[in-house]
Backbone as CSV, one residue per row, in Angstrom:
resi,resn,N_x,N_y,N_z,CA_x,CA_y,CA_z,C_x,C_y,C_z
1,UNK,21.379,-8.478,8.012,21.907,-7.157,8.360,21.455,-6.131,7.329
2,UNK,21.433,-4.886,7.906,20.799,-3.814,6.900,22.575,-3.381,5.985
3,UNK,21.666,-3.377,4.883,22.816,-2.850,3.306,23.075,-0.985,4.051
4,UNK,24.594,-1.188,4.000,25.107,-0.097,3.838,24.619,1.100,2.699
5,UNK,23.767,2.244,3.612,23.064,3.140,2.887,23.908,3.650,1.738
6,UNK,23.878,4.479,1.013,25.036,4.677,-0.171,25.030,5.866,0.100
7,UNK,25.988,6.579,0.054,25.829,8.048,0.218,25.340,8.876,-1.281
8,UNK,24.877,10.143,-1.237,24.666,10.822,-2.211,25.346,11.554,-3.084
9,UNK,25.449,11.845,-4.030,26.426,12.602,-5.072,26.741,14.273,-4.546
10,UNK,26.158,14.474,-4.149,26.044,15.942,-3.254,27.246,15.898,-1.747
11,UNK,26.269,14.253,-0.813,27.051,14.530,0.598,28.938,13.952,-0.416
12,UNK,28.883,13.024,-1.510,30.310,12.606,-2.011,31.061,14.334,-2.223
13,UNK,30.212,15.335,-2.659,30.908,16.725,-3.262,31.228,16.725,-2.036
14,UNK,30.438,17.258,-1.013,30.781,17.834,0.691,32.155,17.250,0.984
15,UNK,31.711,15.985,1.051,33.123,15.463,1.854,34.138,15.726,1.276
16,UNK,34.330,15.317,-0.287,35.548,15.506,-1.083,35.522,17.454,-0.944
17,UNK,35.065,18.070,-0.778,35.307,19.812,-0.883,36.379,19.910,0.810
18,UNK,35.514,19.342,1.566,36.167,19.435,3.293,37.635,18.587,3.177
19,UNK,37.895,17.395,2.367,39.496,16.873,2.240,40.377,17.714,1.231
20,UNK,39.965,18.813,0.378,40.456,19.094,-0.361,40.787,20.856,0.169
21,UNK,39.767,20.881,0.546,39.747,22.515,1.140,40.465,22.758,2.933
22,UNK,40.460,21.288,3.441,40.562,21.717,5.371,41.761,22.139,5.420
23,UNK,42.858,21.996,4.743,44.216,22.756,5.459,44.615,23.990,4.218
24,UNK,43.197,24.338,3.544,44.032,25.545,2.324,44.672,26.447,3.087
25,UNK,43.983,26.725,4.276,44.084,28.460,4.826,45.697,28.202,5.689
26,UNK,45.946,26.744,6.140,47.318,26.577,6.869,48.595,26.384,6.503
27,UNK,48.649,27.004,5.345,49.943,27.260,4.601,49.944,25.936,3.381
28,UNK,48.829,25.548,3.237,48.576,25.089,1.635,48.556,25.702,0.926
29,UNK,48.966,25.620,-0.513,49.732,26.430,-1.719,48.959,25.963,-2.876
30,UNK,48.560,26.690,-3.865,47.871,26.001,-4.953,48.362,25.085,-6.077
31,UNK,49.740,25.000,-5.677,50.098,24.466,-6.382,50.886,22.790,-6.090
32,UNK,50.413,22.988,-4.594,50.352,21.843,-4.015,50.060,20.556,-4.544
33,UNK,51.032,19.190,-5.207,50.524,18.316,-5.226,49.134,17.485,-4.681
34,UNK,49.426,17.810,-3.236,48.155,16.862,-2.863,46.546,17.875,-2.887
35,UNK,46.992,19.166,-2.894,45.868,20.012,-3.209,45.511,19.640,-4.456
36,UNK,45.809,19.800,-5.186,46.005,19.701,-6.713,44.849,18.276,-7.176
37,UNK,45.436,17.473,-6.648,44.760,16.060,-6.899,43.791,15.649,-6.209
38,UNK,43.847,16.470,-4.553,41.879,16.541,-4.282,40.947,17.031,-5.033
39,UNK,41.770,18.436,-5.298,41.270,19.570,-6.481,40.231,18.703,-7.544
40,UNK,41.383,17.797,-8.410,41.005,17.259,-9.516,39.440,15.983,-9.389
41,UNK,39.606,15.604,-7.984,39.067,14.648,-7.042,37.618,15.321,-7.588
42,UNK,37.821,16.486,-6.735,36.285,17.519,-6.858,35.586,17.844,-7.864
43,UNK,36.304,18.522,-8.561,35.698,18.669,-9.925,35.151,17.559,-10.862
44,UNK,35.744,16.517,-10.497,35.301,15.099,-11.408,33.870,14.643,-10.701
45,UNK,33.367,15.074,-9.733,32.188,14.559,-8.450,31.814,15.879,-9.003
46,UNK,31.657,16.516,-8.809,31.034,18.494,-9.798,30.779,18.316,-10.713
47,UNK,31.364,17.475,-11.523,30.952,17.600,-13.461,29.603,16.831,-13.323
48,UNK,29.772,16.029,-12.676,28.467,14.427,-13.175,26.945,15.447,-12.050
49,UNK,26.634,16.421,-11.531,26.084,16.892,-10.683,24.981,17.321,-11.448
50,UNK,23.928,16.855,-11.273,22.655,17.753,-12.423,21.159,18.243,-11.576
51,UNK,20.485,19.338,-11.547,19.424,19.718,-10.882,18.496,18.217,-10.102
52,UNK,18.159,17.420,-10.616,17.354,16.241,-10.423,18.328,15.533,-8.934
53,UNK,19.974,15.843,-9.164,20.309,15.048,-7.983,19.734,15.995,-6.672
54,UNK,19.723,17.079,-6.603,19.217,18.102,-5.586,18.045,18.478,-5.272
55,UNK,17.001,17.199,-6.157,15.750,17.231,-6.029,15.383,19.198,-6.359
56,UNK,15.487,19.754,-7.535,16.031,20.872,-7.718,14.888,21.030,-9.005
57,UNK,13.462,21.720,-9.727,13.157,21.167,-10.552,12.957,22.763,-11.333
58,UNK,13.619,22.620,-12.550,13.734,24.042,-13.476,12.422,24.559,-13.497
59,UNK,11.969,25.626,-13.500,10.873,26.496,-13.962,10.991,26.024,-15.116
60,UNK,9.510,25.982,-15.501,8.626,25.608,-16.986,8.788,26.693,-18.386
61,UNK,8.446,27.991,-17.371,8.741,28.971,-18.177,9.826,29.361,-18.142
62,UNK,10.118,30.020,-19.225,11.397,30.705,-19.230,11.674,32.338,-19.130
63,UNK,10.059,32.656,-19.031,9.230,34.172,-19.170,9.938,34.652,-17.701
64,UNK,10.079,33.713,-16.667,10.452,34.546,-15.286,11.465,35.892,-14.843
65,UNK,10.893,36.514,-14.797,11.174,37.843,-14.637,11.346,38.418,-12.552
66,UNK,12.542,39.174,-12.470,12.770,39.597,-11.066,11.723,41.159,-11.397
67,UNK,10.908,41.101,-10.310,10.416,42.417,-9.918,10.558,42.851,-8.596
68,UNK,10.106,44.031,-8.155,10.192,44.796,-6.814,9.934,43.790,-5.349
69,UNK,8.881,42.644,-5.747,8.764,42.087,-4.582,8.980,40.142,-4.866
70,UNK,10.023,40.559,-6.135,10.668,39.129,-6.711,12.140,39.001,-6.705
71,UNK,12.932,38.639,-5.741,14.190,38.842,-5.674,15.031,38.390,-7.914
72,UNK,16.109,38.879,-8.148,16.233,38.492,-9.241,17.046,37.279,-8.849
73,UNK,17.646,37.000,-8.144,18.514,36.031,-7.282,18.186,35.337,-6.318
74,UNK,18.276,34.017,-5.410,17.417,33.506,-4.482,18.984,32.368,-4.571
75,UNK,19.013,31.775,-3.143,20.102,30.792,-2.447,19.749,30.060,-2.145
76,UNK,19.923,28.602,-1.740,19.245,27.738,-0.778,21.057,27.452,-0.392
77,UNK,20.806,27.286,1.173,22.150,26.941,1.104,22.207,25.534,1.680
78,UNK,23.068,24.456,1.252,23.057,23.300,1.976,24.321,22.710,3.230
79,UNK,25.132,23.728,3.208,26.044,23.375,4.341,27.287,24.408,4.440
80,UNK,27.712,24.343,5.733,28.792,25.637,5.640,30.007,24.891,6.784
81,UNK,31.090,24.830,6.680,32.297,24.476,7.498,33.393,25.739,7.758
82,UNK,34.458,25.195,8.622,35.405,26.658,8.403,36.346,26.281,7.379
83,UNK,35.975,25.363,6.363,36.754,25.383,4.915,35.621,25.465,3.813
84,UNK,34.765,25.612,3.996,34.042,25.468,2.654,32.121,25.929,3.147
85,UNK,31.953,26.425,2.356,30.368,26.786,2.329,30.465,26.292,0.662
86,UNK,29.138,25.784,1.029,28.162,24.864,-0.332,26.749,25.400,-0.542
87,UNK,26.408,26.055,-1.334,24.564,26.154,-2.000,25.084,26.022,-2.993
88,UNK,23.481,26.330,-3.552,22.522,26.936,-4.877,22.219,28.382,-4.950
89,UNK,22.613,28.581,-6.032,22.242,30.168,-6.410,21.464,29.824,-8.143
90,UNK,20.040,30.533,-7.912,18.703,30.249,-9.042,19.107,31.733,-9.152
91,UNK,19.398,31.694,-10.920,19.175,33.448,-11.199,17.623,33.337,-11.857
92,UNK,17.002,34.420,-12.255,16.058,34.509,-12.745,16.019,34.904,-14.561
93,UNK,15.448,34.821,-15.365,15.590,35.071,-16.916,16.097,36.685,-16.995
94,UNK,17.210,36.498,-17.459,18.149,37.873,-17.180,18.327,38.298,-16.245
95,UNK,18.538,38.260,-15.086,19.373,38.257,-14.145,20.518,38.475,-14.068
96,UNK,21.250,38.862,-13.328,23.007,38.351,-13.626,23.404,38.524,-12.003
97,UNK,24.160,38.248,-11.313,25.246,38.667,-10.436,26.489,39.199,-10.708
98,UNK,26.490,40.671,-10.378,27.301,41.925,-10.635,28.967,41.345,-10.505
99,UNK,29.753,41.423,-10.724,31.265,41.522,-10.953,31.374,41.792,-10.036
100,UNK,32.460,41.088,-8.789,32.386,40.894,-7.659,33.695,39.693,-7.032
101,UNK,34.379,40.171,-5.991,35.376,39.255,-5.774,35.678,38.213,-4.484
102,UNK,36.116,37.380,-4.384,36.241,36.212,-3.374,37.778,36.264,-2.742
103,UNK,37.873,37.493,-1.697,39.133,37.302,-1.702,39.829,36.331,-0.846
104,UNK,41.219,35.650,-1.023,41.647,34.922,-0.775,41.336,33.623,-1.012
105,UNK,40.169,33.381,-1.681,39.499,32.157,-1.720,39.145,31.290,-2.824
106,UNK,39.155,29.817,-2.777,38.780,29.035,-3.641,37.439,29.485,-3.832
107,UNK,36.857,28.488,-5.862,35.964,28.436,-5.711,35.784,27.084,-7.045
108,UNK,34.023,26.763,-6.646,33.762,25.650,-7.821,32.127,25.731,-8.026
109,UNK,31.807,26.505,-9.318,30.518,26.660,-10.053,30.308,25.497,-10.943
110,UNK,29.067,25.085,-10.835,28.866,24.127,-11.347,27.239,24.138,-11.952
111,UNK,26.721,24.598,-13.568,25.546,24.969,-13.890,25.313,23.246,-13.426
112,UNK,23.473,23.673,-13.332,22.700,23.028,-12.740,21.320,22.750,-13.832
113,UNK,21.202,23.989,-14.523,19.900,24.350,-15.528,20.471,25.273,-15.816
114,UNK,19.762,25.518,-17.157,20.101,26.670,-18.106,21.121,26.959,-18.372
115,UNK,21.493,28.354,-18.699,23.107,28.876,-19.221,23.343,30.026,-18.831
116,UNK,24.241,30.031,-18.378,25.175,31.272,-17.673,26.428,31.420,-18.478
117,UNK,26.352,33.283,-18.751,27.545,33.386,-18.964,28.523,34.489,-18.101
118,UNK,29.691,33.779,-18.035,30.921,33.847,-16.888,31.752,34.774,-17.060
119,UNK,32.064,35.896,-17.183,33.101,36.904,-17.353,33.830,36.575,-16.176
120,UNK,35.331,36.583,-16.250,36.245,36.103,-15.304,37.496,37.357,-15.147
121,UNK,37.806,38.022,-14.162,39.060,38.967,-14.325,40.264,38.692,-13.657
122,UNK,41.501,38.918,-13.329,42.370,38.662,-12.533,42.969,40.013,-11.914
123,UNK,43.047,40.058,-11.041,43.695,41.241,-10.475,45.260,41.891,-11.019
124,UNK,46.027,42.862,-11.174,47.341,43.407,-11.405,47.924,42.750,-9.720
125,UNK,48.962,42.556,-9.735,49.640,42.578,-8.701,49.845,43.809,-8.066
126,UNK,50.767,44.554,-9.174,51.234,45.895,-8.498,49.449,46.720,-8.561
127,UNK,50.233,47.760,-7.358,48.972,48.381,-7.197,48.942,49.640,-8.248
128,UNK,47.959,50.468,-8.294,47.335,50.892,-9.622,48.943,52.583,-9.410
129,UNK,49.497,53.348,-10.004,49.987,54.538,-9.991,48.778,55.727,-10.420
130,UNK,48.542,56.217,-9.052,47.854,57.696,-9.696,48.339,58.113,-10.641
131,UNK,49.533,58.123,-11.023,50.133,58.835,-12.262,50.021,58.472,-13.735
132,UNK,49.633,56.948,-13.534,49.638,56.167,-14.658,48.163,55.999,-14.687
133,UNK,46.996,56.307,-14.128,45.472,55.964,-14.239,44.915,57.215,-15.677
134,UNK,44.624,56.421,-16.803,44.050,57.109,-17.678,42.740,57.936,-17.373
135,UNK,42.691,58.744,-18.581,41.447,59.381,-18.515,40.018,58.445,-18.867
136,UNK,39.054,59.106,-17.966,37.681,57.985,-18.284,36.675,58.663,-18.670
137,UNK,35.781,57.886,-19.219,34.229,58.963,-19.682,32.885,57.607,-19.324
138,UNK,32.516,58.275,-18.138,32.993,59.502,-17.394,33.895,59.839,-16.710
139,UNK,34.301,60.676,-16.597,35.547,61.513,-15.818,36.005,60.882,-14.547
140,UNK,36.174,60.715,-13.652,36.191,60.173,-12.322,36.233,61.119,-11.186
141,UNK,35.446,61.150,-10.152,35.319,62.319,-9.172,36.785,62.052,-8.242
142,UNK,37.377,63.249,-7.864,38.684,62.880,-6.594,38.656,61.689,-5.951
143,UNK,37.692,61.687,-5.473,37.509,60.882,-4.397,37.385,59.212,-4.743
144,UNK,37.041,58.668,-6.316,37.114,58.061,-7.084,38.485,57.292,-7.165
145,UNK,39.125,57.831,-7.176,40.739,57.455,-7.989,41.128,56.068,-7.001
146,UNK,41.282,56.471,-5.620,41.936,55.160,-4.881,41.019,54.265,-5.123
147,UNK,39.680,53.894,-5.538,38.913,53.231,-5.999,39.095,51.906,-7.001
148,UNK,40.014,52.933,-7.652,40.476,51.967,-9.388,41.873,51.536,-9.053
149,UNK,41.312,50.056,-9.711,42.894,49.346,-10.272,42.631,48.743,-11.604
150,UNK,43.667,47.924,-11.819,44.077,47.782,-13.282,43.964,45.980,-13.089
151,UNK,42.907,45.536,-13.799,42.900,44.220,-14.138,43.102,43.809,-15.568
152,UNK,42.844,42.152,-15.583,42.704,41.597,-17.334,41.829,40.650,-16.982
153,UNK,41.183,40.786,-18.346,40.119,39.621,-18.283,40.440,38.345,-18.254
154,UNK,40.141,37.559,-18.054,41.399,36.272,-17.993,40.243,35.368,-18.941
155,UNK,38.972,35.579,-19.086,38.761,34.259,-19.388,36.518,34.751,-19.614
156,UNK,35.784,34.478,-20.783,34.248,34.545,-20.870,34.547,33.739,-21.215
157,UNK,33.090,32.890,-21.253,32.592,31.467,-21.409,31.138,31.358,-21.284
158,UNK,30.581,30.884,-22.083,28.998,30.230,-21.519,29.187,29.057,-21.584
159,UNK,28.336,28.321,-20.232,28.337,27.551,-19.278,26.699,26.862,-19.244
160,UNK,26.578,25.308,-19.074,25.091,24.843,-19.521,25.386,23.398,-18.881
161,UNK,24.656,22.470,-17.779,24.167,22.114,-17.487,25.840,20.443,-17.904
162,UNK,25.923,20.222,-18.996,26.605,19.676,-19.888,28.028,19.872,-19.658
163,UNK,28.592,21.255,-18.978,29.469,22.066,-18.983,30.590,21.226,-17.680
164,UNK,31.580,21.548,-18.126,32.224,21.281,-16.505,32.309,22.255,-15.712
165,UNK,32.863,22.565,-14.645,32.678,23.375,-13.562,33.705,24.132,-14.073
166,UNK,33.360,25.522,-13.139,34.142,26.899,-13.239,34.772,27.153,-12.458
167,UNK,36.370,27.052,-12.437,36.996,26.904,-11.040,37.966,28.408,-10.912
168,UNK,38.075,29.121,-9.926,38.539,29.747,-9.891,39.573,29.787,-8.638
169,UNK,40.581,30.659,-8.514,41.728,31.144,-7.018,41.727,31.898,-6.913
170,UNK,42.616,31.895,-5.707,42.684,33.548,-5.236,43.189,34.066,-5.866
171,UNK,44.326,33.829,-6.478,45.017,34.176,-7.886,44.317,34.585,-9.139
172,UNK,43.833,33.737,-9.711,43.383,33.308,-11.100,41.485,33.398,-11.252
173,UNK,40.928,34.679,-11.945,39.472,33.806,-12.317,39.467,34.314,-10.701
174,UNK,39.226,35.246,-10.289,38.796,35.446,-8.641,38.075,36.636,-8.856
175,UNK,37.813,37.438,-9.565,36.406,38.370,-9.781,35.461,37.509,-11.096
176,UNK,34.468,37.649,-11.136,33.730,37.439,-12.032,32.254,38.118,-12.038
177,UNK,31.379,37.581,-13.047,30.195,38.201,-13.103,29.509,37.099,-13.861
178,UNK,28.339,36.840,-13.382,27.748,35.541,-13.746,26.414,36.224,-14.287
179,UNK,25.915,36.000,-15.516,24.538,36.332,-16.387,23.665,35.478,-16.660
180,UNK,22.411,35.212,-16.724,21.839,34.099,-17.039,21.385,34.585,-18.488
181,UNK,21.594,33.502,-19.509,21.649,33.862,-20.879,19.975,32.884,-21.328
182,UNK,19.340,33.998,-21.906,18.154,32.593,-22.481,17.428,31.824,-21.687
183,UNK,16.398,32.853,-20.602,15.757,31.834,-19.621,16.836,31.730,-17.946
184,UNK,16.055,31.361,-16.848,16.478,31.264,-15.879,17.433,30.139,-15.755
185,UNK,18.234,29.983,-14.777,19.268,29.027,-14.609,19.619,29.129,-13.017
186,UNK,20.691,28.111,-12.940,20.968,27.193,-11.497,22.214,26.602,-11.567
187,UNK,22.798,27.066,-10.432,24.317,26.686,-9.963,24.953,26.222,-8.810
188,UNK,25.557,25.223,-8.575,25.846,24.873,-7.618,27.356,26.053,-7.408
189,UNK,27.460,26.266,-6.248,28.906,26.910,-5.837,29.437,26.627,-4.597
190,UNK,30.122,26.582,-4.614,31.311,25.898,-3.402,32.292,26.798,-3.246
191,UNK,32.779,27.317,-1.804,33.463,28.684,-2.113,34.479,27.689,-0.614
192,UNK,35.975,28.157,-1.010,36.484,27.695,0.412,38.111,28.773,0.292
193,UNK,37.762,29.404,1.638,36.895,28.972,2.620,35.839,30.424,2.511
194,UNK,34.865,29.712,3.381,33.589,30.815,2.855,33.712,32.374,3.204
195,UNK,33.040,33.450,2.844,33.062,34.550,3.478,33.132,34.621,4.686
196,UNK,34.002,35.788,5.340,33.690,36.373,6.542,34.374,37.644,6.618
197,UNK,33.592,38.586,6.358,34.144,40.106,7.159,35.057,39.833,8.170
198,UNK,34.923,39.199,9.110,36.021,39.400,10.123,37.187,39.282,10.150
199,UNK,37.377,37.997,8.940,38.815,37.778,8.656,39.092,37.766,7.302
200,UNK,38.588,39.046,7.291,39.144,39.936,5.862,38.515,39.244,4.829
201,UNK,37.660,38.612,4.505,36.895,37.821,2.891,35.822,38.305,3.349
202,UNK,35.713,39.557,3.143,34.303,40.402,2.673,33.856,40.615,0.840
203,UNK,32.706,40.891,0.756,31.831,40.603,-1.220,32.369,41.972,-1.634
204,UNK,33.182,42.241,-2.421,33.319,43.635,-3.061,33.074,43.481,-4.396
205,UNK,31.982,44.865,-4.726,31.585,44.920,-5.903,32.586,45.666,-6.993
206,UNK,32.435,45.821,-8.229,32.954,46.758,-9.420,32.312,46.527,-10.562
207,UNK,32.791,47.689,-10.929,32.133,48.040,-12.314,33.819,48.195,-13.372
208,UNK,33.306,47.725,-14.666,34.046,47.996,-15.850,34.177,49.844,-16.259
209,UNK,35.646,50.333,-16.136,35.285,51.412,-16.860,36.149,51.628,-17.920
210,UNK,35.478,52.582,-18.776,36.028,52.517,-20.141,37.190,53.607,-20.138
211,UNK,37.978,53.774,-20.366,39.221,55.026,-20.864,38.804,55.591,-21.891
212,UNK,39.302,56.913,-22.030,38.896,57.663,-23.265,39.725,57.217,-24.572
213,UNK,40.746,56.839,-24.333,41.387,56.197,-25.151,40.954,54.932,-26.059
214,UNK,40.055,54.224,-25.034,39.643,52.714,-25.892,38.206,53.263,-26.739
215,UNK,37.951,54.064,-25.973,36.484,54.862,-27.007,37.027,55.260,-27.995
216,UNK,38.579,56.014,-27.978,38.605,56.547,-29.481,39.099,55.819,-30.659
217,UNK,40.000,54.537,-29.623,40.874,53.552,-30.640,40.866,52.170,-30.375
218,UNK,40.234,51.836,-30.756,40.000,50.507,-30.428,41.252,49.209,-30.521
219,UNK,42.021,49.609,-30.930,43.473,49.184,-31.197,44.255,49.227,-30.489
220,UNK,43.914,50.510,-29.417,45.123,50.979,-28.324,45.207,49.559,-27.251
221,UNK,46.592,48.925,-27.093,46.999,48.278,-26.526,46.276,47.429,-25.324
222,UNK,45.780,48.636,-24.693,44.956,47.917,-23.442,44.193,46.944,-24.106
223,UNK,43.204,47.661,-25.076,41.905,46.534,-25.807,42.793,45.018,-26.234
224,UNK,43.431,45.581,-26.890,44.346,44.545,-27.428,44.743,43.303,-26.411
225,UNK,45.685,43.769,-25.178,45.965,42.862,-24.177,44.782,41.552,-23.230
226,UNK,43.835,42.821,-23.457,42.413,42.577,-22.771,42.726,43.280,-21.051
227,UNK,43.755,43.997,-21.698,43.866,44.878,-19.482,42.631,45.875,-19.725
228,UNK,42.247,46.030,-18.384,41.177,46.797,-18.755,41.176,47.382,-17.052
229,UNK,40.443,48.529,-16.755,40.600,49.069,-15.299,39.205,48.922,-14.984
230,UNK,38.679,48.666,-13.041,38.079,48.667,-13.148,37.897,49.216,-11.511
231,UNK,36.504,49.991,-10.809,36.336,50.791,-9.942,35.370,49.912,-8.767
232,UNK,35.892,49.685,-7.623,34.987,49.229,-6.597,33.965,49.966,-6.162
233,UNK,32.713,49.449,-6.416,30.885,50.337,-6.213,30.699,49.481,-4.820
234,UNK,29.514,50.043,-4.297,28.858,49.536,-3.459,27.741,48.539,-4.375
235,UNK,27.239,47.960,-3.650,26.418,46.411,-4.177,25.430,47.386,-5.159
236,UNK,24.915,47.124,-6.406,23.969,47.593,-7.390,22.791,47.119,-6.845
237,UNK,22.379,48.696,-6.364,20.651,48.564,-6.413,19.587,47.841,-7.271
238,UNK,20.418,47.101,-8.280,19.295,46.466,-8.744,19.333,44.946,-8.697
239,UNK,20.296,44.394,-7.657,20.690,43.485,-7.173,20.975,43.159,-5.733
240,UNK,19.419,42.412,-5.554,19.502,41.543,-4.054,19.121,40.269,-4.471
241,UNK,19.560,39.386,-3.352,19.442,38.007,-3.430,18.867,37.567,-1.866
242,UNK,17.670,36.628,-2.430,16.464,36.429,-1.439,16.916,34.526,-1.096
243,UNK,16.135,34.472,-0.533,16.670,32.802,0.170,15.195,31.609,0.145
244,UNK,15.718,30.731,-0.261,14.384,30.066,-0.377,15.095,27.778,0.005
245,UNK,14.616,27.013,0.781,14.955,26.348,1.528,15.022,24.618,0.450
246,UNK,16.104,24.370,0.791,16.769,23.175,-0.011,15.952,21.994,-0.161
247,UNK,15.898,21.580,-0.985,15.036,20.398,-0.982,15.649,18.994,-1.086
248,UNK,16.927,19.204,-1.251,17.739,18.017,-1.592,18.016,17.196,-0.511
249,UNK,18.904,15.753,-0.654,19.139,15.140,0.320,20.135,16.117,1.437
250,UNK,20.262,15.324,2.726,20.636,15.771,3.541,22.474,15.617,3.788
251,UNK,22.785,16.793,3.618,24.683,16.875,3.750,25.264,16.749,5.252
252,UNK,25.943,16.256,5.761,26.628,16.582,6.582,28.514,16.204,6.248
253,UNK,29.435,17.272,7.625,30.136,16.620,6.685,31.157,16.901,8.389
């Protein structure tokens, strides 16, 4: 009789992401025991994950540079469910992906090559008071203001190959901004459940802005806390992400 094929370290992530992720959206709680311990399930199958299992092979140089007809960003994606979408995201040598949020949604980064570093924010609950929004430099136009709310950084880190995974919630670690530090790099990400405009988990961008206050005192409380405010942009023109086709074994799930 033929030997039971073995499955791959990749289709083991898939499956364990689809038992851990299929009932988040149906009144699973994060703090769910049995979430919790698929959770832990995943990330332990995420840590041991390295470019070579994805048949995945680093650029030589580290000189690689995004130009006009070189995306700085590129995806391969290897599978998508209605709990979980799975790729690769290759930044290029300085690169970064802009500060940007996943709403409602899990997630699990996992470097692949090179080093990335992770700025992580958490949202305010309450919503921002026109009355209470400091002064900024620059100034902020009218039309600006409903724009801004009031976050904290929750958490930077650089992240390398060695690293364990970067897990974030809808809660917690749910905006970030990912940089490639020292040469190009590679990440696995697992998002559940995946984007969709339609049911409200659309990509919103922001930018950091500074108060006139933290320019003049670096002491003033906000710095201190690490709260910091910050303004929803449209996607940065100097950031698109191009698509290029998986080479790894085959997922299903």
């Amino acid at each position: 009789m033929p030997r039971d094929i073995k499955p791959s370290l990749i289709q083991k992530i898939a499956t364990q992401a689809y038992a851990t992720f299929k009932n988040f959206g149906a009144g699973a709680i994060a703090d769910n025991k049995v979430f919790l311990d698929n959770q832990t399930k995943l990330a332990t199958l995420v840590t041991d994950i390295r470019a070579a299992d994805l048949k995945i092979v680093p650029p030589k140089s580290k000189a690689s540079k995004p130009s006009l007809h070189n995306p700085p960003v590129t995806y391969m994606h290897i599978c998508e469910t209605d709990a979980f979408s799975m790729g690769v995201f290759l930044l290029k040598g300085g690169a970064s992906i802009p500060l940007h949020d996943h709403p409602g949604m899990n997630g699990v980064l996992k470097v692949l090559y090179g080093k990335v570093n992770i700025q992580c924010f958490d949202k305010f609950d309450k919503p921002s008071d026109a009355e209470s929004i400091p002064l900024f430099d620059p100034p902020l136009l009218p039309f600006q203001r409903d724009s801004v709310m009031r976050s904290v950084v929750r958490s930077t880190g650089e992240y390398t190959e060695d690293s364990g995974p970067c897990v974030l919630s809808p809660d917690k670690d749910n905006l970030h901004q990912i940089d490639a530090v020292e040469g190009p790099a590679a990440f696995l990400d697992i998002l559940a459940p995946p984007y969709d405009p339609d049911d409200g988990r659309d990509c919103h961008y922001f930018k950091v802005l500074q108060s006139v206050s933290n320019a003049v005192d670096r002491t003033a409380d906000q710095t201190v806390e690490g709260e910091t405010w910050l303004m929803e942009v449209p996607q940065p023109q100097e950031f698109w992400c191009g698509g290029e086709p998986y080479p790894g074994p085959e997922v299903s799930v």
